[in-house]
C-alpha positions, 0 to 999 in steps of 0.5 A: 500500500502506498503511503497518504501524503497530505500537501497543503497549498499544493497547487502552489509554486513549491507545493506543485513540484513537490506533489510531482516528486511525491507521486514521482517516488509512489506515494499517494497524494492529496492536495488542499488548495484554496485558489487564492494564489493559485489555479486548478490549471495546475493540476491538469499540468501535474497530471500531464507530467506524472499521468497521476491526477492527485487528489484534490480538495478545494478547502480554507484552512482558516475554516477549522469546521473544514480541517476537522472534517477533511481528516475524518473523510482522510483518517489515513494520512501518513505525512503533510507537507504544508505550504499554505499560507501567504508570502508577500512581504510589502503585503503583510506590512500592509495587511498584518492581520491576514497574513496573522490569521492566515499563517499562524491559525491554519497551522494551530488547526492541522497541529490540533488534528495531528496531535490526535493521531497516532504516527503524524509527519509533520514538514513545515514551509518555513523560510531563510527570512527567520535570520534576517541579515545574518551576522555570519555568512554562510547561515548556518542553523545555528544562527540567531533568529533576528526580529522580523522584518516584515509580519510575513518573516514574523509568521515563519518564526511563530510558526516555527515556534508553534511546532517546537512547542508542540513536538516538546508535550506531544512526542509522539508528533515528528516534525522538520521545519525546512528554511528555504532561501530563494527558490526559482525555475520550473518543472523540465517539462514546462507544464508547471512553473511559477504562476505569480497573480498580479504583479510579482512579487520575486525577481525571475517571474519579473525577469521573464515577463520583461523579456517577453515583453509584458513588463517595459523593463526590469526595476532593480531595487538599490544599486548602493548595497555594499557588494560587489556590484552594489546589489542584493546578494541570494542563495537562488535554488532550483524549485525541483532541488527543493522539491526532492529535499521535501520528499528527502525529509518525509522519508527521514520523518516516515523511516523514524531516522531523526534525532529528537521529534523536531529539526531544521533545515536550511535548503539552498546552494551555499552560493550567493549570486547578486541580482545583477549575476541573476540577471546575467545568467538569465541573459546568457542562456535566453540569449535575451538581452533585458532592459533594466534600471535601478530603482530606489531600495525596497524596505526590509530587503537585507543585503546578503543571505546564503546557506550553508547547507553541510547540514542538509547534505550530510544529515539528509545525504541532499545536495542542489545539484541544478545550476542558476543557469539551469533555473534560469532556462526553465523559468524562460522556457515556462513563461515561453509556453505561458506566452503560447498559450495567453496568444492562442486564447486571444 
């Protein structure tokens, strides 16, 4: 028997190509998705690559009635791998108290369901934004958890919080927490990638909407740091090296191989890359040249943040094995079938 994996947010850019390498690996996959961030469209894309149409249950995890149901029409399932929540920063500076309740309540709700269970894994989305900037590069886990930036950082940190407190009186209850730095690319295939709505909030999907033309040029937020070139340095990692980390993880949890019930994780490269080298490599295997200017700094951004990763690659025995090149091409490629697709439904 297959085991049953739960992935909230699973239509999601991360969620999407982590249910791919789940289904990839055997196991059984059901998704809980609002569509507030995302579209059912995703779904045809993950079928279409693993010819497997996941499970799927349109449902707010704010709606505790709803949780409690879901897990009684579900009483089977082994893992959740939970990625709901909202991520823009400048949105949660203005709208705290969604990014509040949609954060922290939906993870109190499906904690409160796992804590009735007998074997829960529990794999928490959780974010390099908890050290702010670093005193030391490469972060290591081990590295102070700065005050938040932004109420979205702050949301990672309480969430983190929430389940140590929990895994300390319900031990029983197995969970990693994964701090993810900068995620980018697509699926090979092209079939599933990052579908920002509205304006994006990361730099690649701005990249290559501006180099197909739906964007006049690229702002580059501050050219003034101290750096190299003067702009934001980050730890840029493939979304399919992230993706398989995720299912590396459930397998320590699932195989009872973890030390203590909770750890952490940083997910990345170990190699910084400015905005202006990004932008280059994505100019190098586009063959695109892509029109930008600098613009003023953009609040709460930090300098510099990369990972030491020793932990996740002896521990975990995971390593990123993609290039930033890799990234790039996939993250064209995609918005290339994006742009065939838009023109052939006009």
């Amino acid at each position: 028997m297959s085991k049953k994996i739960l992935v909230t947010g699973g239509l999601g850019f991360i969620g999407s190509h982590t249910v791919v390498a789940l289904q990839e690996k055997g196991y059984e996959v059901v998704i809980i998705d609002n569509l507030s961030n995302s579209s059912l469209e995703v779904l045809g894309g993950i079928t279409k690559i693993t010819r497997i149409s996941p499970e799927f249950e349109n449902l707010d995890l704010r709606d505790k009635q709803a949780v409690n149901h879901f897990f009684d029409k579900y009483p089977n399932i082994e893992g959740v791998i939970h990625f709901a929540a909202s991520k823009a920063v400048g949105e949660s500076v203005q709208n705290p108290l969604l990014y509040y309740e949609n954060n922290l309540n939906t993870l109190v709700y499906l904690l409160q369901q796992l804590k009735e269970r007998e074997a829960p894994k529990f794999i928490f989305s959780s974010s390099c934004t908890v050290y702010g900037q670093a005193d030391e590069l490469p972060i290591t886990e081990s590295a102070p958890v700065k005050k938040a930036e932004s109420p979205y950082g702050n949301t990672k940190q309480i969430g983190e919080e929430i389940i140590s407190d929990t895994c300390k009186v319900v031990p029983h209850l197995k969970a990693i927490s994964l701090r993810y730095f900068n995620p980018i690319g697509a699926h090979p295939s092209a079939n599933i990638g990052e579908l920002p709505i509205g304006t994006p909030q990361n730099l690649v999907p701005f990249i290559t909407q501006t180099a197909a033309g739906k964007r006049d040029e690229l702002s580059v937020f501050g050219n003034d740091y101290p750096t190299p070139d003067g702009t934001c340095i980050r730890d840029y990692i493939h979304v399919m090296d992230l993706a398989r980390a995720h299912v590396v993880a459930l397998e320590r949890l699932l195989d009872d191989e973890q030390t203590g019930n909770y750890e952490v994780f940083n997910l990345g490269t170990g190699k910084g890359n400015s905005v202006l080298e990004a932008i280059k490599a994505f100019e190098k295997v586009s063959g695109q040249k892509l029109p930008y200017s600098f613009v003023d700094r953009r609040e709460g951004d930090i300098i510099v943040a990369y990972a030491d990763t020793t932990k996740a690659n002896d521990v975990l025995k995971w390593k990123a094995e993609y290039t930033i090149e890799d990234a790039m091409e996939s993250a064209w490629k995609w918005q290339q079938k994006l742009e065939e697709k838009n023109n052939s439904e006009e």
